[in-house]
N, C-alpha and C positions, 0 to 999 in steps of 0.2 A: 513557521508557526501554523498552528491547526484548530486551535481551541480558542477558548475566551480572551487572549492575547494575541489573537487576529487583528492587525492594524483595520480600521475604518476609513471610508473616504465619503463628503459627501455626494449626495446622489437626489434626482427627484424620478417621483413616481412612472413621467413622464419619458426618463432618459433610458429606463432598467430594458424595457421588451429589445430596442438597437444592442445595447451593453452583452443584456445575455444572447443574444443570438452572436454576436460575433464572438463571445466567450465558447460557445457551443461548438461553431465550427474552429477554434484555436484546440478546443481540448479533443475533437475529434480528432483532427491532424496530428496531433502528439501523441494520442494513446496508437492508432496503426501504427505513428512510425516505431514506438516503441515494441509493438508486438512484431512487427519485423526484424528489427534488432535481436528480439528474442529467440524469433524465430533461427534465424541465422547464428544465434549462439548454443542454439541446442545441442549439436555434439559436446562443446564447452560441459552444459550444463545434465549430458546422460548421470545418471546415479550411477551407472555400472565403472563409470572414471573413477568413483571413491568405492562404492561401497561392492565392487567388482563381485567379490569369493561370497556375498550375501546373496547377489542375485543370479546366480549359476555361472558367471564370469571368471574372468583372468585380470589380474592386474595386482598391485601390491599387496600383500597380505596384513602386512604390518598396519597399512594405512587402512585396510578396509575394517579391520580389529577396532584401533584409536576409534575410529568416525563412528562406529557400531556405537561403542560404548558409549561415546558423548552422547549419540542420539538417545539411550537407554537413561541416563543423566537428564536427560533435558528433560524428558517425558512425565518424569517423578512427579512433579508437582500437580500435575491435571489429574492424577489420582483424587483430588479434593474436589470442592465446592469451586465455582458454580459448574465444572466441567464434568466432577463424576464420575471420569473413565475406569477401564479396567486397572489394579494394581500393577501388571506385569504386563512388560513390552512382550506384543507376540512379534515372529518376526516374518510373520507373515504379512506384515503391514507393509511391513516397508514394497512388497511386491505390487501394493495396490497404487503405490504412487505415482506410477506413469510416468511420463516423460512428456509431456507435455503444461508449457508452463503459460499462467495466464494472468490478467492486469483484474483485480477488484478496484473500486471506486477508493477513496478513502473517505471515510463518515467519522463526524462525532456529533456530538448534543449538543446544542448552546440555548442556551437559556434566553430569550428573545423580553424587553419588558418594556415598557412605559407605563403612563399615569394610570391609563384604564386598564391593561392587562399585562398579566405574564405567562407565558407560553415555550414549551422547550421544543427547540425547534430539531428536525436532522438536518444537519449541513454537510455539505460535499463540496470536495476542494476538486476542480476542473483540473489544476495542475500536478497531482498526487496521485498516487497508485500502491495498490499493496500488492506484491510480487509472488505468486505462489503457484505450485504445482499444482494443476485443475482438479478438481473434487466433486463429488456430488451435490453438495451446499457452497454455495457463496459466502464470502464473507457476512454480508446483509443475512442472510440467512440462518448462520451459527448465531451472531449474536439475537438477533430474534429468538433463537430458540432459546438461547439459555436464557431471557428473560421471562420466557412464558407466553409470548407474543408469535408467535409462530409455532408452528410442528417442530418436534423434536423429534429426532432420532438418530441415537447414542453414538450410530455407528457410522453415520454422516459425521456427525462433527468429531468423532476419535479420526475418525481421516484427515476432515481438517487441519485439525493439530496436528496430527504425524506430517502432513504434507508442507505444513507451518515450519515446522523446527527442520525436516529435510533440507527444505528453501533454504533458511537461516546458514545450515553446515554445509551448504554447497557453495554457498557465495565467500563464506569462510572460507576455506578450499580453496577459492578462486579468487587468491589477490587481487591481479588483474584487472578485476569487472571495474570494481568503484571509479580506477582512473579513466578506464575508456569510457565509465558511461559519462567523467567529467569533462574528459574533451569534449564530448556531445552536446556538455549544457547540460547534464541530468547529473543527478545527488542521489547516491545509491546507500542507506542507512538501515537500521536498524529501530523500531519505534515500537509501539503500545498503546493499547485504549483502554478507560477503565473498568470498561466492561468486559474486557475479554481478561485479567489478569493473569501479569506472568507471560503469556503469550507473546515471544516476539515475531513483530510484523516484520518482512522486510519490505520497507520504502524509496521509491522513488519519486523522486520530486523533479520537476524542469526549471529552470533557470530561469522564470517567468514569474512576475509577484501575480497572486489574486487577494481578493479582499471582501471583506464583510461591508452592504452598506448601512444608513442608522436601523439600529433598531425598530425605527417607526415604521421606514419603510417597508422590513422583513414582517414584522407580522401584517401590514396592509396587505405586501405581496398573498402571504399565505391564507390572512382571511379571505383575500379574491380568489384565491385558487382552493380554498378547503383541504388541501392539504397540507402538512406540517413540515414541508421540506424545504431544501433554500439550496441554491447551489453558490458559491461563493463567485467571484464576477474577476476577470483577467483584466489586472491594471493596464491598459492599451497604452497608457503617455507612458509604461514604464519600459514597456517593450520598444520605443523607439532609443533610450537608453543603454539599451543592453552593451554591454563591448566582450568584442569576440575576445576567448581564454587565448588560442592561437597569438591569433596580434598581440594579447596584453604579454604574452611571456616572449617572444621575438624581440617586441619593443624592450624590453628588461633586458634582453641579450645584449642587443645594440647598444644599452646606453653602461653598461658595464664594460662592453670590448674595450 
């Protein structure tokens, strides 16, 4: 859960500066080890494995056909509002997507309110990431821009998206990924925000809860801090819970033998 159906815990003003600092270093820890992992699965995840005869490669032709097409499929709809792109895939795009893959934060809006005010907050989930071939724009960045809140520029966020929907049919592509990132304790999906419509993110999440604390607290935090952001806080009593996927599926062997 990521949005307004973020479980709450209570919390005092007092406990949040300890909370978030060992929150800080838990999602520090998680996001290296994850870009290692990545790192290490980048031949896995070259373009030239699917989409080979696109980028002056060798390899199936048949698949690289299919994957083209999907990608030409998929792209259709950011022809509209709020993304505005070009009508027709070049395919010269796809050569700008690199090979190098990188972790965005994951954000959305939540509505912050009590008696005296109400306030939309950005919130950032410590344990979450959106999975994409590196770009010129950030995630933070595109959606700023197609609000009008940042610089726009067309040709940044058309890469975006191309590098967006790539991501999406590479991990397609690669059955594989989702189980091993599950042995690991990571959740490798498919999600959206309603600002970017249509746009599928791909998400990974760690096997770790965070959580929103009250309302009161979120806008005191931010009126102290003047800024309108909130990073959501690493449930610590839930991580000593955790039970390893290994052990739970051995144990399930054993008691069926």
């Amino acid at each position: 859960m990521s949005g307004p159906e973020k479980p709450t815990r209570p919390l005092t003003f007092q406990e949040l500066p300890e909370l978030r600092r060992k929150t800080e270093v838990i999602s520090k820890f998680l996001q290296e080890q994850l870009q290692t992992h990545l790192g290490t699965l980048r031949p896995i995840l070259s373009l030239e494995r699917v989409f080979g005869k696109y980028l002056g490669g060798r390899g199936d032709s048949a698949l690289a056909e299919r994957a083209f097409t999907q990608l030409q499929q998929s792209y259709r709809p950011f022809a509209s509002r709020p993304f505005d792109l070009p009508n027709q895939f070049d395919e010269h795009w796809l050569s700008l997507v690199g090979s190098r893959v990188t972790l965005y934060p994951w954000e959305y809006m939540y509505e912050a309110r009590n008696e005296r005010e109400t306030k939309t907050i950005t919130m950032s989930a410590p344990v979450r990431w959106v999975i994409s071939y590196t770009s010129a724009y950030t995630l933070s960045q595109v959606r700023q821009g197609l609000v009008g809140r940042g610089e726009r520029r067309p040709e940044h966020i058309r890469q975006f998206v191309v590098n967006a929907l790539v991501t999406q049919l590479m991990i397609n592509h690669t059955p594989g990924l989702a189980p091993l990132f599950a042995d690991l304790r990571y959740q490798l999906q498919t999600d959206s925000v309603p600002d970017l419509p249509k746009l599928p993110l791909t998400v990974i999440t760690a096997g770790l809860p965070s959580f929103r604390p009250s309302d009161d607290l979120i806008l005191s935090a931010t009126n102290f801090s003047g800024v309108p952001a909130f990073i959501e806080l690493v449930d610590i009593n839930a991580f000593y819970g955790l039970e390893d996927p290994l052990r739970a599926r051995i144990d399930t062997l054993l008691r069926e033998a």
